[in-house]
N, C-alpha and C positions, 0 to 999 in steps of 0.2 A: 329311800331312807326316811319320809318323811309322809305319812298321809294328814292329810287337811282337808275340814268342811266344816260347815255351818252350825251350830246345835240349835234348838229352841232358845229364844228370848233375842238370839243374836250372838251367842257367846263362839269364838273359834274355838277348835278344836286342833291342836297339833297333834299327833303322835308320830312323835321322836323311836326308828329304830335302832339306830346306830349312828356315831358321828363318823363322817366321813367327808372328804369335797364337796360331793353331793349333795352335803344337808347345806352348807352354806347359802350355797344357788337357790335351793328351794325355799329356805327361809326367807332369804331376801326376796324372792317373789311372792310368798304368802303373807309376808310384812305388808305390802302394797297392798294388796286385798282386803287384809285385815284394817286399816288404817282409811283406806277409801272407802268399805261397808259400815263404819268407826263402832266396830264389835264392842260390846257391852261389857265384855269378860273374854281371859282367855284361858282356856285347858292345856297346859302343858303334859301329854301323857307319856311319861320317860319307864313305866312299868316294861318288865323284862328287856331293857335298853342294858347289851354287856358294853357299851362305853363306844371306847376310840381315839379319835385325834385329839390333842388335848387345847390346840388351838381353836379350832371346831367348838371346844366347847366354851371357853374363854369368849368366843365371838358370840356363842348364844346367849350369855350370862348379859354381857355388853347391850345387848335387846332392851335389859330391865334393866340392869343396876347403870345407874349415873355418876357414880362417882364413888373413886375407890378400888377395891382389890376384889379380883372376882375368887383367886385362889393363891397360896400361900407353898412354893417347894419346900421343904423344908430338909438337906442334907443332913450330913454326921455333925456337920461344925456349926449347926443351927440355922437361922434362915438364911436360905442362898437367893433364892429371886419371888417378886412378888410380881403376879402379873396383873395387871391393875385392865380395869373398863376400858372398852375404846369406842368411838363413834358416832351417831345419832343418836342411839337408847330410844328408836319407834314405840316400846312397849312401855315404855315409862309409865308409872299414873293409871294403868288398865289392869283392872283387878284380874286376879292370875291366879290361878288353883293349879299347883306339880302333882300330879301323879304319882305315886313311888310304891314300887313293894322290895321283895329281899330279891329283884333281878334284875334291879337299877343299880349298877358296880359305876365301876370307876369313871367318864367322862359324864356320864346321869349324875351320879353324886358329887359333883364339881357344881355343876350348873344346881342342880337342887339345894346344895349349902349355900352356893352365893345368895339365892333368890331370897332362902330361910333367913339367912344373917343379915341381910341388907333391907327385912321389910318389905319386899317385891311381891313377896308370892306366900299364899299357905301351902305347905304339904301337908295332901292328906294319902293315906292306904296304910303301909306297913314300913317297918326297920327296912334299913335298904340294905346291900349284900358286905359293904365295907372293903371295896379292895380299892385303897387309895396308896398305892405304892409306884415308883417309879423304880423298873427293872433292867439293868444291861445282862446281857448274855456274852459268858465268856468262852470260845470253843477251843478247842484243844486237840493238836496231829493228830491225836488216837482216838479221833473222832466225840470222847466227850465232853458236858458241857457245864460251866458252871452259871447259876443263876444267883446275881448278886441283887441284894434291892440299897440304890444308892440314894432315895431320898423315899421324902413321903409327901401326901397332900395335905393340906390344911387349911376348912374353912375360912371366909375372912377374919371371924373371931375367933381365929386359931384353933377351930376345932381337928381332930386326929382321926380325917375319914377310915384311914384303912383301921382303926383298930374298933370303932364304937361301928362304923357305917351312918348313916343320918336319920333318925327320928324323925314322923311326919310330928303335925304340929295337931293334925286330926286324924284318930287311928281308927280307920276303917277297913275290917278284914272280907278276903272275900273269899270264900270257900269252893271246893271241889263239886259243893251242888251248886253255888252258885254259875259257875261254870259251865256246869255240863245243863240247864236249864238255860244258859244264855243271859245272863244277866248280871246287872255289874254295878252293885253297890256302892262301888269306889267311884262311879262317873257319874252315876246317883247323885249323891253326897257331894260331887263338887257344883254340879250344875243348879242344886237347894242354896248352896252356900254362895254362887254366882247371883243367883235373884235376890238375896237379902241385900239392903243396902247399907 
């Protein structure tokens, strides 16, 4: 779920597939690595990331942000629970570029707003996809089913993921030749943005 390695200057490189169990473990051992080689910069690459656990993401946020709310439920009767930072925060203080484009959904744009809203991190690529909703499914004898959305997400600054989705903060597009050419504007752009001090 999660590949990790070195870039030039020294800077890591996450990329985030999915939140799962999984990613916990692995973060928490590439924390140590990153922290022991004392990486210059970090690449969070959460691009075509469709989400997941919402603790999972909550724990990745807790990395960077030191204090405060990494994401905000927000039900019909207005806000129901905030779930705030927990833990060490290894990444504190280490300059961080998020990755994003329009297939970073829902636990990518958790962790992407907290990093935004809290000063942690630039996002740069593209609008991310916007599905910040929390969903019960309700089945029924005759087999079907209804789908209720009983709250929504909300950056710390009470932003409304599922209806905007999240603006990078530097919009760097990266095209169908860029693609098929192999090349990647958007990792480009952050590793420039890593060397500047």
């Amino acid at each position: 779920s999660i590949l990790f390695s070195f870039k030039v200057n020294n800077v890591a490189y996450l990329r985030v597939m999915q939140f799962n169990e999984d990613t916990k473990k692995k973060l928490a051992k590439y924390a140590k690595e990153i922290k022991n080689k004392q990486a210059s910069g970090i690449i969070l690459d959460l691009r075509n990331n469709p989400g997941g656990y919402l603790d999972t993401a909550i724990d990745m946020g807790s990395y960077w942000v030191t204090d405060g709310i990494i994401v905000k439920e927000k039900g019909r009767s207005g806000i129901d629970k905030e779930h705030k930072t927990f833990g060490a925060h290894p990444f504190a203080g280490i300059k961080t570029v998020v990755l994003v484009n329009k297939g970073s959904a829902s636990a990518s744009e958790i962790v992407a707003g907290a990093l935004q809203d809290t000063g942690s991190a630039v996002l740069l690529g593209e609008q991310t996809f916007g599905k910040g909703s929390v969903q019960d499914l309700e089945t029924f004898a005759d087999g079907s089913a209804l789908k209720l959305t009983i709250a929504e997400w909300l950056t710390p600054l009470g932003r409304n993921i599922n209806k905007e989705g999240i603006a990078p903060d530097v919009e760097v597009k990266m095209t169908k030749e860029d693609f098929d050419a192999k090349r990647d504007p958007q990792l480009d752009k952050a590793l420039e943005l890593l060397r500047q001090k």
